[in-house]
Backbone of each chain as ProteinMPNN parsed JSONL, in Angstrom:
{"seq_chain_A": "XXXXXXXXXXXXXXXXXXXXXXXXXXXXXXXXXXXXXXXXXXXXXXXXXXXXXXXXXXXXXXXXX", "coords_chain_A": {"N_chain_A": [[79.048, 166.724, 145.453], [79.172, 164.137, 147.752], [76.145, 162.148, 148.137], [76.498, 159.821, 149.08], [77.331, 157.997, 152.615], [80.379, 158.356, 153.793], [81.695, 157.354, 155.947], [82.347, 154.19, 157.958], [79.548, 152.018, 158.837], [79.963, 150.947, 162.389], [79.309, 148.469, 162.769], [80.151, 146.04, 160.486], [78.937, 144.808, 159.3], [76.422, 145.777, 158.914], [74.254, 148.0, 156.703], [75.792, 151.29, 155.633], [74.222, 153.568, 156.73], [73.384, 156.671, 158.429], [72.747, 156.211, 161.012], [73.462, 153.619, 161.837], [76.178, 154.235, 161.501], [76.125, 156.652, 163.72], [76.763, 154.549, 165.364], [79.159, 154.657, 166.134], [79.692, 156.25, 168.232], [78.656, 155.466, 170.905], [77.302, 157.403, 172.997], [76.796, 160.106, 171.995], [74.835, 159.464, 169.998], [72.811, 158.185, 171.533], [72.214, 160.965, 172.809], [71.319, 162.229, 170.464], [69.415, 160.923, 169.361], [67.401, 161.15, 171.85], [66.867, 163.745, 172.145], [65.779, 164.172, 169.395], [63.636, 162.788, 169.345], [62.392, 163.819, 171.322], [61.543, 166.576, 169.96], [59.899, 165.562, 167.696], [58.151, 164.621, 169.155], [56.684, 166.217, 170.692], [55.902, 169.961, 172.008], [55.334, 173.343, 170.225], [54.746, 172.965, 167.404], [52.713, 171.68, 164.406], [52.888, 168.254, 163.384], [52.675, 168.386, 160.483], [54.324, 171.276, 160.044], [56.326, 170.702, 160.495], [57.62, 168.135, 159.371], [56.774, 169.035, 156.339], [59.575, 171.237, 156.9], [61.252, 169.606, 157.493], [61.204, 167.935, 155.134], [61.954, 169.92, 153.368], [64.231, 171.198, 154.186], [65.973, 168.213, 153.034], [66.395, 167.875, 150.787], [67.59, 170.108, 150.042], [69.848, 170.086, 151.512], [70.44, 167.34, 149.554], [70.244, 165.394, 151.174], [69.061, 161.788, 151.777], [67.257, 160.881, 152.979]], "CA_chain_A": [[78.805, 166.292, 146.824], [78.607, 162.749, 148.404], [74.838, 161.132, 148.664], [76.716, 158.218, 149.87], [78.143, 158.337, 153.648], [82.205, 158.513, 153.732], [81.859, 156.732, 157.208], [81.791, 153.142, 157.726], [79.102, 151.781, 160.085], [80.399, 150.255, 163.435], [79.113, 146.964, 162.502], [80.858, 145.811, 159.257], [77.77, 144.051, 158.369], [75.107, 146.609, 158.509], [74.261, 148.924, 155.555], [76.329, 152.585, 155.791], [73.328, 154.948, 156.994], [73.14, 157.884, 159.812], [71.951, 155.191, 162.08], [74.661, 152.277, 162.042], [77.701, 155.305, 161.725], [76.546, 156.997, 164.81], [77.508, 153.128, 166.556], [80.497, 155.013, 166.473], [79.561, 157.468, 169.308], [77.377, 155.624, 171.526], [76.966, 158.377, 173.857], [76.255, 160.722, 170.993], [73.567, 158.89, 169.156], [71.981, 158.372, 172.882], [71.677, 162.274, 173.228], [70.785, 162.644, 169.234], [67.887, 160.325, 169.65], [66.376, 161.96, 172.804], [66.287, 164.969, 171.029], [64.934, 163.835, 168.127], [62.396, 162.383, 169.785], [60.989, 164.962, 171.516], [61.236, 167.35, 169.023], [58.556, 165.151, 167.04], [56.719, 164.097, 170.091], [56.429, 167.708, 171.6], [56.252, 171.825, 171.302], [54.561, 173.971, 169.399], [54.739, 172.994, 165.835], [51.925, 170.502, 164.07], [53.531, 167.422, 162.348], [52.856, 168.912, 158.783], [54.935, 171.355, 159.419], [57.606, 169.546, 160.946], [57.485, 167.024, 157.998], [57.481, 169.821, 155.608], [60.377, 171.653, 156.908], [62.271, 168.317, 157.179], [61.717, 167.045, 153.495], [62.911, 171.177, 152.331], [66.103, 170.626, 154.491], [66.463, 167.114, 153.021], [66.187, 167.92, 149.223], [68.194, 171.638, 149.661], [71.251, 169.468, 151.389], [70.659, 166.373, 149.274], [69.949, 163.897, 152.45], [68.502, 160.627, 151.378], [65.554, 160.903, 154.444]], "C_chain_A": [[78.458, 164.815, 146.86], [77.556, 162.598, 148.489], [75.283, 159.962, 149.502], [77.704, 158.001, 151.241], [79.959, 157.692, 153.47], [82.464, 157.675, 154.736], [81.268, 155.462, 157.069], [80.936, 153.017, 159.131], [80.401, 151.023, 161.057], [80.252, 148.542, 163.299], [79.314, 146.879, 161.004], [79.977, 145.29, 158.24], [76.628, 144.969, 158.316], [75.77, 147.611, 157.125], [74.658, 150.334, 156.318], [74.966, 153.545, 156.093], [74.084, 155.559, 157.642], [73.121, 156.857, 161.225], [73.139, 154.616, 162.56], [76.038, 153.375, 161.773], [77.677, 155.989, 163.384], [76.78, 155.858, 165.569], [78.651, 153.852, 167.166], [80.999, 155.761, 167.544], [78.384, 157.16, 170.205], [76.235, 156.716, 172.233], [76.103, 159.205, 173.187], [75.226, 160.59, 170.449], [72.667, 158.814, 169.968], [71.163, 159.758, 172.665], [71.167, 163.015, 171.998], [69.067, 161.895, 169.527], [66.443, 161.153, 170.384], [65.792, 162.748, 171.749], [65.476, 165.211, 170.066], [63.676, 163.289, 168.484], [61.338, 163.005, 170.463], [60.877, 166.09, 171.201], [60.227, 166.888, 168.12], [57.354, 164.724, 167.833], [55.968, 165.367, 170.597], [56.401, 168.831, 171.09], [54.905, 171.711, 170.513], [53.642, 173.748, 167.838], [53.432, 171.59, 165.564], [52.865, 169.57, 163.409], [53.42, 167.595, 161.119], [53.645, 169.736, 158.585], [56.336, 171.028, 159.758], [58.313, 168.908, 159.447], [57.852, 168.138, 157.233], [58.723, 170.467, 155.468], [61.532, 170.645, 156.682], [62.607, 168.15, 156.378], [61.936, 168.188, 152.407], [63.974, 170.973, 152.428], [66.946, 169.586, 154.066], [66.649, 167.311, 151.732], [67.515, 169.312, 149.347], [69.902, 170.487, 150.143], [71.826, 168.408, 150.772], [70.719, 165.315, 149.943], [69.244, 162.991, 151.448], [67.539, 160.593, 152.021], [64.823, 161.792, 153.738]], "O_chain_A": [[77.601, 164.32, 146.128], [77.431, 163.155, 149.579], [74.649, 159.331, 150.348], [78.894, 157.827, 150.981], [80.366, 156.622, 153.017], [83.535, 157.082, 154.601], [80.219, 155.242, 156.462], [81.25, 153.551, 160.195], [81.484, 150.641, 160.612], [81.017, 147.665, 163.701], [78.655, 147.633, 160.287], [80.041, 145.251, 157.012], [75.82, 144.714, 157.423], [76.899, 147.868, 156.708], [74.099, 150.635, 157.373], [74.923, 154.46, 155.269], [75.291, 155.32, 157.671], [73.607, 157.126, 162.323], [73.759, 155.033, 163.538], [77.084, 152.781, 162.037], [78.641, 155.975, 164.15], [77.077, 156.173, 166.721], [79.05, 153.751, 168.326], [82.175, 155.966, 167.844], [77.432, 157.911, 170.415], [75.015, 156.851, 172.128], [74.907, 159.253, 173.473], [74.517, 161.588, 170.32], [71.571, 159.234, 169.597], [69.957, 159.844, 172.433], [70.667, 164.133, 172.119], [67.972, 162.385, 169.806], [65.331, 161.528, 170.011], [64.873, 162.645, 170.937], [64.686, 166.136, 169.876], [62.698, 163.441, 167.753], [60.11, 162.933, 170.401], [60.208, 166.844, 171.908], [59.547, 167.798, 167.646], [56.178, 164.532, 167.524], [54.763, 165.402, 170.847], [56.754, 169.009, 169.924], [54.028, 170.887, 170.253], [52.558, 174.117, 167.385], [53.28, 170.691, 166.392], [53.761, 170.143, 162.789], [54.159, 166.873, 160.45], [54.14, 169.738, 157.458], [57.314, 171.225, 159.037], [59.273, 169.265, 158.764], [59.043, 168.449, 157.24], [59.23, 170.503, 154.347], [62.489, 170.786, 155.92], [63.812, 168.075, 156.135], [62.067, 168.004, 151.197], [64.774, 170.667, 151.544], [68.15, 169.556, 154.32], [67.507, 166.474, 151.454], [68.39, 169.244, 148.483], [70.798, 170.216, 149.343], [73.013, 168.115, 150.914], [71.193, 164.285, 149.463], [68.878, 163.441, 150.363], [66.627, 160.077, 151.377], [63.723, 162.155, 154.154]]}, "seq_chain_B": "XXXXXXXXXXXXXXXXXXXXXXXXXXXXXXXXXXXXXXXXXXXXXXXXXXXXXXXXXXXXXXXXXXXXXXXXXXXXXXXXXXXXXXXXXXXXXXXXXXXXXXXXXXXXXXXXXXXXXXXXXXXXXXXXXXXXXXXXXX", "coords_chain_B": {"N_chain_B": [[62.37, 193.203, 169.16], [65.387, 194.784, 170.44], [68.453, 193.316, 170.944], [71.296, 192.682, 173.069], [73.721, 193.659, 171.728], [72.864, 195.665, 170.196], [71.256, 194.79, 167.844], [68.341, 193.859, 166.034], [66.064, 191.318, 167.387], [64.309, 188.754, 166.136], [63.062, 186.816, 167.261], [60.553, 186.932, 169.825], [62.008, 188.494, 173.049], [64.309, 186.794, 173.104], [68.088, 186.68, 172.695], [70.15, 185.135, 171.792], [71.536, 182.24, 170.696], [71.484, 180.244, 172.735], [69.041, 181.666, 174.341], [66.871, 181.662, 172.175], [66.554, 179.131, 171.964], [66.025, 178.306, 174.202], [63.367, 179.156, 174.517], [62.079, 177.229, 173.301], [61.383, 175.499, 175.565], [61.327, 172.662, 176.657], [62.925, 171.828, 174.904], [65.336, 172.278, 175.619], [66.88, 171.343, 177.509], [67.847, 168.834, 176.176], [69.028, 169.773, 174.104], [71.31, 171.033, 174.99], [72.237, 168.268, 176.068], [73.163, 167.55, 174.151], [75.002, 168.991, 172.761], [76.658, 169.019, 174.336], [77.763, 166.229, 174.365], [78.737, 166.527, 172.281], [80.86, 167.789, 171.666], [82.423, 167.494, 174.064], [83.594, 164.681, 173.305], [85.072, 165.478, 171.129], [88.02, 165.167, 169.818], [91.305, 166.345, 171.825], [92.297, 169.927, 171.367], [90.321, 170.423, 169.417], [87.598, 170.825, 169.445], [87.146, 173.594, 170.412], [88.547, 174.938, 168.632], [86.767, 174.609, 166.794], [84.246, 175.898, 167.035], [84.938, 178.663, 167.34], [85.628, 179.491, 165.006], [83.742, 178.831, 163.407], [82.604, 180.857, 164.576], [83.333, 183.158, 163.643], [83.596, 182.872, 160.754], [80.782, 183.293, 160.292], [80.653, 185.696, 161.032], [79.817, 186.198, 164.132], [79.411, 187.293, 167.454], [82.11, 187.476, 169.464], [84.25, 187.086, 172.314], [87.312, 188.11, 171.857], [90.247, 186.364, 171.626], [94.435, 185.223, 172.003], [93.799, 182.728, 170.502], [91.823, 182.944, 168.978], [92.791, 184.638, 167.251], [95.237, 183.813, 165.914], [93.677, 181.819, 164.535], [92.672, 183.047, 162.676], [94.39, 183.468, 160.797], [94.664, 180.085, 160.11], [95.472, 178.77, 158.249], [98.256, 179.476, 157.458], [100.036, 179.037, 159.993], [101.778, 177.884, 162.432], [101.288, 177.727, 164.317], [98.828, 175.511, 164.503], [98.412, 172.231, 164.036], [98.487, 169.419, 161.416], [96.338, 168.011, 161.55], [94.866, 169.67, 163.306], [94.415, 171.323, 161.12], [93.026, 169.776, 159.211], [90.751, 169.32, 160.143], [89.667, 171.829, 160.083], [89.977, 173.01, 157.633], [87.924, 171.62, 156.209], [85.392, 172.231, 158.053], [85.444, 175.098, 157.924], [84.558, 174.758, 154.313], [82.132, 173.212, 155.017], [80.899, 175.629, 156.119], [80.358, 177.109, 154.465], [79.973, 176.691, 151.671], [78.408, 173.32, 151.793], [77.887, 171.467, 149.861], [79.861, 171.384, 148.813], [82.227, 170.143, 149.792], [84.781, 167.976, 149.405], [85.98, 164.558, 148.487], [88.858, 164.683, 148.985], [89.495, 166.497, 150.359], [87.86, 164.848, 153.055], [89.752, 162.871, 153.106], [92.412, 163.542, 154.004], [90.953, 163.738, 156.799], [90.981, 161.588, 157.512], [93.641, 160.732, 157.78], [94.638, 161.921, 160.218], [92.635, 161.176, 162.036], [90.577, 159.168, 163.748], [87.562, 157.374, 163.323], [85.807, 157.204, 164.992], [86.392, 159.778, 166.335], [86.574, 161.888, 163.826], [83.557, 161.515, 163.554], [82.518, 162.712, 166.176], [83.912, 165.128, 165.416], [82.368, 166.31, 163.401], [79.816, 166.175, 163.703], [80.104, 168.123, 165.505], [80.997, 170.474, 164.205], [78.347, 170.714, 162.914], [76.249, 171.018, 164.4], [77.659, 173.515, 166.011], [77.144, 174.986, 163.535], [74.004, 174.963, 162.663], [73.029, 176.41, 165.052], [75.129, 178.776, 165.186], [74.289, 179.606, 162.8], [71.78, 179.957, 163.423], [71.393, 182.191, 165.755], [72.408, 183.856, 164.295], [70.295, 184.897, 162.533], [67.902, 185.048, 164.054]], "CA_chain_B": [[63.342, 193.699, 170.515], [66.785, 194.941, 170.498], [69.352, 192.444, 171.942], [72.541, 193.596, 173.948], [74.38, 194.455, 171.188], [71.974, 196.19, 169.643], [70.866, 194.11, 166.768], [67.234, 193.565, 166.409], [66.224, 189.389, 167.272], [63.082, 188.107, 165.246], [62.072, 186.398, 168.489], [60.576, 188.135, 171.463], [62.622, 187.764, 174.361], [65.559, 186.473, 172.395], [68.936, 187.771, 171.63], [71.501, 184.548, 171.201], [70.84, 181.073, 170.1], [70.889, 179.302, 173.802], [68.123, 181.847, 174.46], [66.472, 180.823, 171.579], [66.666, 177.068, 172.505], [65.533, 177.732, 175.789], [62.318, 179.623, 173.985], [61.504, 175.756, 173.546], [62.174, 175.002, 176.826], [60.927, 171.135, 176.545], [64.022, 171.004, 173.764], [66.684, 172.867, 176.179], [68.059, 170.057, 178.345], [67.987, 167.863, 175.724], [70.082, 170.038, 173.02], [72.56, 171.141, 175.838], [73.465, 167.398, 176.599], [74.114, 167.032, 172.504], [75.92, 169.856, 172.344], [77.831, 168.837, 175.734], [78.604, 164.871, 173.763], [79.982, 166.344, 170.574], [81.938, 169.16, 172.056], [83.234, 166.608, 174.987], [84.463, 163.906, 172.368], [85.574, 166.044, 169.494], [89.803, 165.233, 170.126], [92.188, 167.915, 171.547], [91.226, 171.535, 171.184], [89.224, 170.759, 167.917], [86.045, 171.452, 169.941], [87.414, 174.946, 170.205], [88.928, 175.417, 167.367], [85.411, 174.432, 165.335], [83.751, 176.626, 167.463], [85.781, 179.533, 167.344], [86.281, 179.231, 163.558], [82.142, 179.009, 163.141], [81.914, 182.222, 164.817], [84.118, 183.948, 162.887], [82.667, 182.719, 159.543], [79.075, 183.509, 160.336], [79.972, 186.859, 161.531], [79.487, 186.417, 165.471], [80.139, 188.186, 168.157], [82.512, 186.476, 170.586], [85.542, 187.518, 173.104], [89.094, 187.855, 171.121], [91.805, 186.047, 172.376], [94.728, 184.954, 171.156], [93.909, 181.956, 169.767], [91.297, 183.436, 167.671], [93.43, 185.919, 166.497], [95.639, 183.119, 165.343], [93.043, 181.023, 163.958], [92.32, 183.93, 160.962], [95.629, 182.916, 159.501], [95.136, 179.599, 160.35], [96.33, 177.697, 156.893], [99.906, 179.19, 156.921], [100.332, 179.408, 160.552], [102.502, 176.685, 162.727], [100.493, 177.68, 166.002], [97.863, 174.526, 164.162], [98.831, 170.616, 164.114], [98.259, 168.798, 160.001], [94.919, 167.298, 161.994], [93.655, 170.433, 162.798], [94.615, 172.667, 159.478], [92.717, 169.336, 158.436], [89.045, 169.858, 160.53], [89.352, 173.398, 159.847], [89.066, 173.126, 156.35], [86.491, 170.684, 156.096], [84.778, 173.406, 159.272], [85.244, 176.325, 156.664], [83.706, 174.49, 153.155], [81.244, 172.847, 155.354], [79.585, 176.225, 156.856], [80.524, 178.196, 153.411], [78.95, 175.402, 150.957], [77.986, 172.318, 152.635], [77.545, 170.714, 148.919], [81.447, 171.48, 147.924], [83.171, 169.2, 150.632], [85.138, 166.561, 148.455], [86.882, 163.377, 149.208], [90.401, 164.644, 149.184], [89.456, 166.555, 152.046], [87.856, 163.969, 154.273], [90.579, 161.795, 153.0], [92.877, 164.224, 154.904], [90.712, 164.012, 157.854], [91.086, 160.053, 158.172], [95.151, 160.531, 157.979], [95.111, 162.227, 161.654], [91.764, 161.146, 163.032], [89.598, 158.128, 163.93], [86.074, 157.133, 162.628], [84.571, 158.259, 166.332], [86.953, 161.094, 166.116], [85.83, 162.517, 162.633], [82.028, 161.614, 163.513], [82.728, 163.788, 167.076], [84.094, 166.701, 165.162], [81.677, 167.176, 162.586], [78.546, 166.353, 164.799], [80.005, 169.508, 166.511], [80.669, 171.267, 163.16], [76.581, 170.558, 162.166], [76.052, 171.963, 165.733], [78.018, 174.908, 165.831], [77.162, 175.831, 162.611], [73.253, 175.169, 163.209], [72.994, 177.07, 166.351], [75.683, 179.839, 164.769], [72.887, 180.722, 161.585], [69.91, 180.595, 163.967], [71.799, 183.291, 166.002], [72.734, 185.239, 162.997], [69.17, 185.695, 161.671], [67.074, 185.146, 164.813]], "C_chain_B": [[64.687, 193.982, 170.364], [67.756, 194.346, 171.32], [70.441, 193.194, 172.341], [73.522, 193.566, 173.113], [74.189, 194.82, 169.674], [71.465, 195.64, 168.031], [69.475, 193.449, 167.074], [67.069, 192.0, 166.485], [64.485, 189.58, 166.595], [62.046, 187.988, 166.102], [62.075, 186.789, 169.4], [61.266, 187.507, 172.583], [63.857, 187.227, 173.921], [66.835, 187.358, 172.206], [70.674, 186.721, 171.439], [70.798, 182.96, 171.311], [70.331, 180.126, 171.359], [69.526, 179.751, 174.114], [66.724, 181.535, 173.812], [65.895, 179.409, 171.653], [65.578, 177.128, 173.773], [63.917, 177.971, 175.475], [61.178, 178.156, 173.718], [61.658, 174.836, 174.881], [61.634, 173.429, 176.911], [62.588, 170.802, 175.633], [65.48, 171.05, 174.586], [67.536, 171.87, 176.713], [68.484, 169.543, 177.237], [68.969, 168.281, 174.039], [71.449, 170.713, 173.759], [73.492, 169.545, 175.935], [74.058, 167.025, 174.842], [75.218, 167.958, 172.364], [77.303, 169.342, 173.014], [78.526, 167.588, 175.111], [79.272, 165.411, 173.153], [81.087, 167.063, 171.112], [82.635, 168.199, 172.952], [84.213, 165.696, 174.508], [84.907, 163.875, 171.264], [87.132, 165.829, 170.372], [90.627, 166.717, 170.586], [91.202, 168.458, 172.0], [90.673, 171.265, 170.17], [87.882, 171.464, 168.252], [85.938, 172.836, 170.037], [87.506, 175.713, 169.067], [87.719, 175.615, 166.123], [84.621, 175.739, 166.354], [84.02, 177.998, 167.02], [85.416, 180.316, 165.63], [84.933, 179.406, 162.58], [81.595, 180.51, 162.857], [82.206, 183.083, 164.193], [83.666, 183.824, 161.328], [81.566, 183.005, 159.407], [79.811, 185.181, 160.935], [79.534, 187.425, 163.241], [79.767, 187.003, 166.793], [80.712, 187.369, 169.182], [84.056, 187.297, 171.358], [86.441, 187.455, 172.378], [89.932, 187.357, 172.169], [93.266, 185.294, 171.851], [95.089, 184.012, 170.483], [92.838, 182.262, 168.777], [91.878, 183.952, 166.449], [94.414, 185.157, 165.868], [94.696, 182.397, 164.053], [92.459, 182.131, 162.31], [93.187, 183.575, 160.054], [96.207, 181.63, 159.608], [95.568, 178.233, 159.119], [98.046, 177.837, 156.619], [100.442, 179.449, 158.818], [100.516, 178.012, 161.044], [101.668, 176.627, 163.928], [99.202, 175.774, 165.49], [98.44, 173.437, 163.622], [98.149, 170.567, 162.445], [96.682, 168.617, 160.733], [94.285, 168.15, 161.823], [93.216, 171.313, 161.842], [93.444, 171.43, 158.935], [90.904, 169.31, 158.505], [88.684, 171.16, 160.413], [89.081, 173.265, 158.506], [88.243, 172.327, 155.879], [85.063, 172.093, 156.672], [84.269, 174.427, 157.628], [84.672, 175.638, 155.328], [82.394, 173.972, 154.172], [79.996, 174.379, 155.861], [79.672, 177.466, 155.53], [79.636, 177.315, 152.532], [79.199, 174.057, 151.066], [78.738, 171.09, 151.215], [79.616, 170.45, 148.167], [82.656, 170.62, 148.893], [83.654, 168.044, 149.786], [85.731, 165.369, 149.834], [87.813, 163.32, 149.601], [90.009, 165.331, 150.598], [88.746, 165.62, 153.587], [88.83, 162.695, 154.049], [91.638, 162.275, 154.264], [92.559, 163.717, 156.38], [91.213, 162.194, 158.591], [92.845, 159.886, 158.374], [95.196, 160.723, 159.604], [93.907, 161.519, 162.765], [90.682, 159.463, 162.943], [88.351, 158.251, 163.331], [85.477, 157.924, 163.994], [85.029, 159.564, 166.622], [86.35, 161.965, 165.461], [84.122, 162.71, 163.209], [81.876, 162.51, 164.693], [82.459, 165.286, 166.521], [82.677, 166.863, 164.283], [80.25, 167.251, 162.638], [78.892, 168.092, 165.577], [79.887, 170.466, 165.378], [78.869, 171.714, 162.833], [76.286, 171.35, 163.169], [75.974, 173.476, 165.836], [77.027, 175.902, 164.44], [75.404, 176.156, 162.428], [73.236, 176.215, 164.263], [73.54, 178.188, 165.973], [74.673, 181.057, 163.976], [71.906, 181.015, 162.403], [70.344, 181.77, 165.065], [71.705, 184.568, 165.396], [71.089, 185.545, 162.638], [68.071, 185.736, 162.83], [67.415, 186.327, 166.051]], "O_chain_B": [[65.241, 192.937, 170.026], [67.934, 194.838, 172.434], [70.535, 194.361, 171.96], [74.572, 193.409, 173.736], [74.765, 194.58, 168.612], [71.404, 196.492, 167.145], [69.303, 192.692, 168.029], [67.805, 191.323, 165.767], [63.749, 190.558, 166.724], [60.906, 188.452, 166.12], [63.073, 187.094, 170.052], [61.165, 186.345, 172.978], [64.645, 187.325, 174.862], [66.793, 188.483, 171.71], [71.793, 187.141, 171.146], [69.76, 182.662, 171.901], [69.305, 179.447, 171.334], [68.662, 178.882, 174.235], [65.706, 181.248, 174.441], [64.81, 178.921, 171.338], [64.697, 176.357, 174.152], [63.122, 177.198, 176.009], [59.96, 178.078, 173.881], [62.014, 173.662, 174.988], [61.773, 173.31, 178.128], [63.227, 169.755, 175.74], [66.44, 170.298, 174.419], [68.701, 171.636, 176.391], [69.694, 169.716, 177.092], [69.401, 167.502, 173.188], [72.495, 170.876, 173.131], [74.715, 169.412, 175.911], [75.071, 166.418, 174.494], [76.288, 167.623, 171.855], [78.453, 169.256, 172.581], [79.756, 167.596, 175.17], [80.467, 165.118, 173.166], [82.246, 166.739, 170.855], [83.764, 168.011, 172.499], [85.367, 165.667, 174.934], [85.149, 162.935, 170.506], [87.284, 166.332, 171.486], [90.62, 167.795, 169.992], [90.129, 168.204, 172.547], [90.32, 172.359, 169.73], [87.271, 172.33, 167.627], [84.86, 173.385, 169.811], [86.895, 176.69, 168.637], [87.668, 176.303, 165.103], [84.731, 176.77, 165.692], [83.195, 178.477, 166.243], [85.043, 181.458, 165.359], [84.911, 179.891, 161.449], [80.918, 181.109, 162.022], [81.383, 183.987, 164.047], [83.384, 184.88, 160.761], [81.161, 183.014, 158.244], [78.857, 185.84, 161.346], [79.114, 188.535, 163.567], [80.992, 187.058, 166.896], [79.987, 186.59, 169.801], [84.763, 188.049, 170.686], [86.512, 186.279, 172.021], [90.215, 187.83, 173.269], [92.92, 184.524, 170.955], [96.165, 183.955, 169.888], [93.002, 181.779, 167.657], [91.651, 183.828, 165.246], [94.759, 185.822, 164.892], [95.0, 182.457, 162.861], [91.996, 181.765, 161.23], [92.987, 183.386, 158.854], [97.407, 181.412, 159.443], [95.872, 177.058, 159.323], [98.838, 177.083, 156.053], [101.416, 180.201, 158.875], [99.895, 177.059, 160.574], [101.387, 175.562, 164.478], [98.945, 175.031, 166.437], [99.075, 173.662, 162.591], [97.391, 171.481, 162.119], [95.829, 169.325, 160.196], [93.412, 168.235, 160.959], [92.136, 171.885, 161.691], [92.712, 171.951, 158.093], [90.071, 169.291, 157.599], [87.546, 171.586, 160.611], [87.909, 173.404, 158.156], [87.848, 172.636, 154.754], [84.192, 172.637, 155.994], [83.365, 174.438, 156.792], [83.767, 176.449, 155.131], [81.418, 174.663, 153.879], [78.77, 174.309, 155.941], [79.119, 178.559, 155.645], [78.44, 177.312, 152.823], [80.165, 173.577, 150.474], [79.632, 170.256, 151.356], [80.208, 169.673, 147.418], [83.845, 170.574, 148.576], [82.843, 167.164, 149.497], [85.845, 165.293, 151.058], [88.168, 162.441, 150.386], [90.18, 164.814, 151.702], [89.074, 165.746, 154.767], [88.708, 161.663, 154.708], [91.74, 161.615, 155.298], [93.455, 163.342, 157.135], [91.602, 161.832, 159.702], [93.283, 158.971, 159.072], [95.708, 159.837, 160.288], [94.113, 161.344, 163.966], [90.251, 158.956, 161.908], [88.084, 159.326, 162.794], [84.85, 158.984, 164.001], [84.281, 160.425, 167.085], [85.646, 162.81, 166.014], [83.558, 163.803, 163.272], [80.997, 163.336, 164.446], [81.619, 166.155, 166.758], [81.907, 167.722, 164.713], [79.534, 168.006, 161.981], [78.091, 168.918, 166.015], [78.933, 171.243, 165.358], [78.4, 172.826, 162.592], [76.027, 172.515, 162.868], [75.063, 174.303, 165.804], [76.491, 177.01, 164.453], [75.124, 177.311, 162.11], [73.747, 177.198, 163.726], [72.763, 179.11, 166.218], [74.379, 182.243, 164.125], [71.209, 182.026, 162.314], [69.346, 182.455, 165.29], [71.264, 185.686, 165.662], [70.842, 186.741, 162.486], [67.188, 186.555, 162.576], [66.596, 186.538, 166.945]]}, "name": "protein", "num_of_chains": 2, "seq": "XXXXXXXXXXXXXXXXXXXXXXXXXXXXXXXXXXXXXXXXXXXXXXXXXXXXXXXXXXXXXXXXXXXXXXXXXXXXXXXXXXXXXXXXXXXXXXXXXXXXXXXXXXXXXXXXXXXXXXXXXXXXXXXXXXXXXXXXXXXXXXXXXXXXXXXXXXXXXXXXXXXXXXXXXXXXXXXXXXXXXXXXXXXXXXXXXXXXXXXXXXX"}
């Protein structure tokens, strides 16, 4: 498996993350953000285990985050 | 609780993944309009076709029709364009093992499809296929 994204950013000069690839879908990255944002700002869950579940999902698929 | 077709759900009040979602109702709007981007600017029918193709790999229960009923044999069948024989099998290793997706196949994917294309479909793939498992076990 890839560690290293297949997709080039939108800007030729930034470094290949998650970040500078979704350029590619403004819209998209818009309605990823939200989300993401108030899934850590909000709800039920404490930020430990947020965090925890995050850095299982990030190690089991090999993410870099 | 026993959901409507009869399979017990985990979570009370639950018995399919929007319900689920909505169970967070602070998250609901805001994973409807993601769902609504990727699925809107995935090319074509791909948005279908990944969908479709999800449900059927996980096991899900969904209406037959007959483009499903195509889509089971869809590597030797003409009813499917090179593009999409080419997001389908990406679709299928991606929700079978994530870790086994090579290069030749997203090499494939860049022959028929754009950079905002590709990043479309497989934002919907992650989607689908999210949302598909937390169905299946919730």
């Amino acid at each position: 498996m890839s560690s290293t994204p297949r997709l080039d950013p939108v800007d030729p000069t930034a470094r290949s993350v998650f970040g500078s690839i979704l350029g590619h879908q403004p819209q998209l990255a818009k309605a990823f953000s939200a989300l993401y944002a108030e899934f850590w700002q909000r709800g039920e869950l404490d930020h430990i285990t947020k965090e925890t579940t995050r850095l299982r999902n990030a190690r089991i698929t090999d993410c870099g985050y | 609780m026993a959901n409507i077709e009869g399979r017990n759900s985990w979570v009370s009040g639950a018995w399919n993944a929007s319900d689920i979602a909505s169970a967070q109702t602070h998250l609901a709007p805001f994973i409807d309009e993601l769902r609504g981007q990727a699925s809107s600017t995935a090319p074509g029918r791909t948005a279908s076709l990944i969908e479709l193709q999800v449900a059927q790999l996980l096991g899900l229960e969904r209406a037959e029709s007959a483009l499903s009923e195509k889509l089971k044999n869809w590597y030797s069948s003409p009813e499917f364009t090179d593009g999409e024989k080419a997001i389908l099998e990406i679709t299928e290793q991606f929700v079978l093992d994530v870790h086994s997706v090579t290069d030749e196949q997203f090499e494939k994917l860049r022959k028929y499809f754009s950079t905002p294309d590709i990043l479309a479909m497989l934002f919907h793939v992650a989607l689908c296929d999210g949302f598909g498992k937390l169905e299946k076990v919730a």
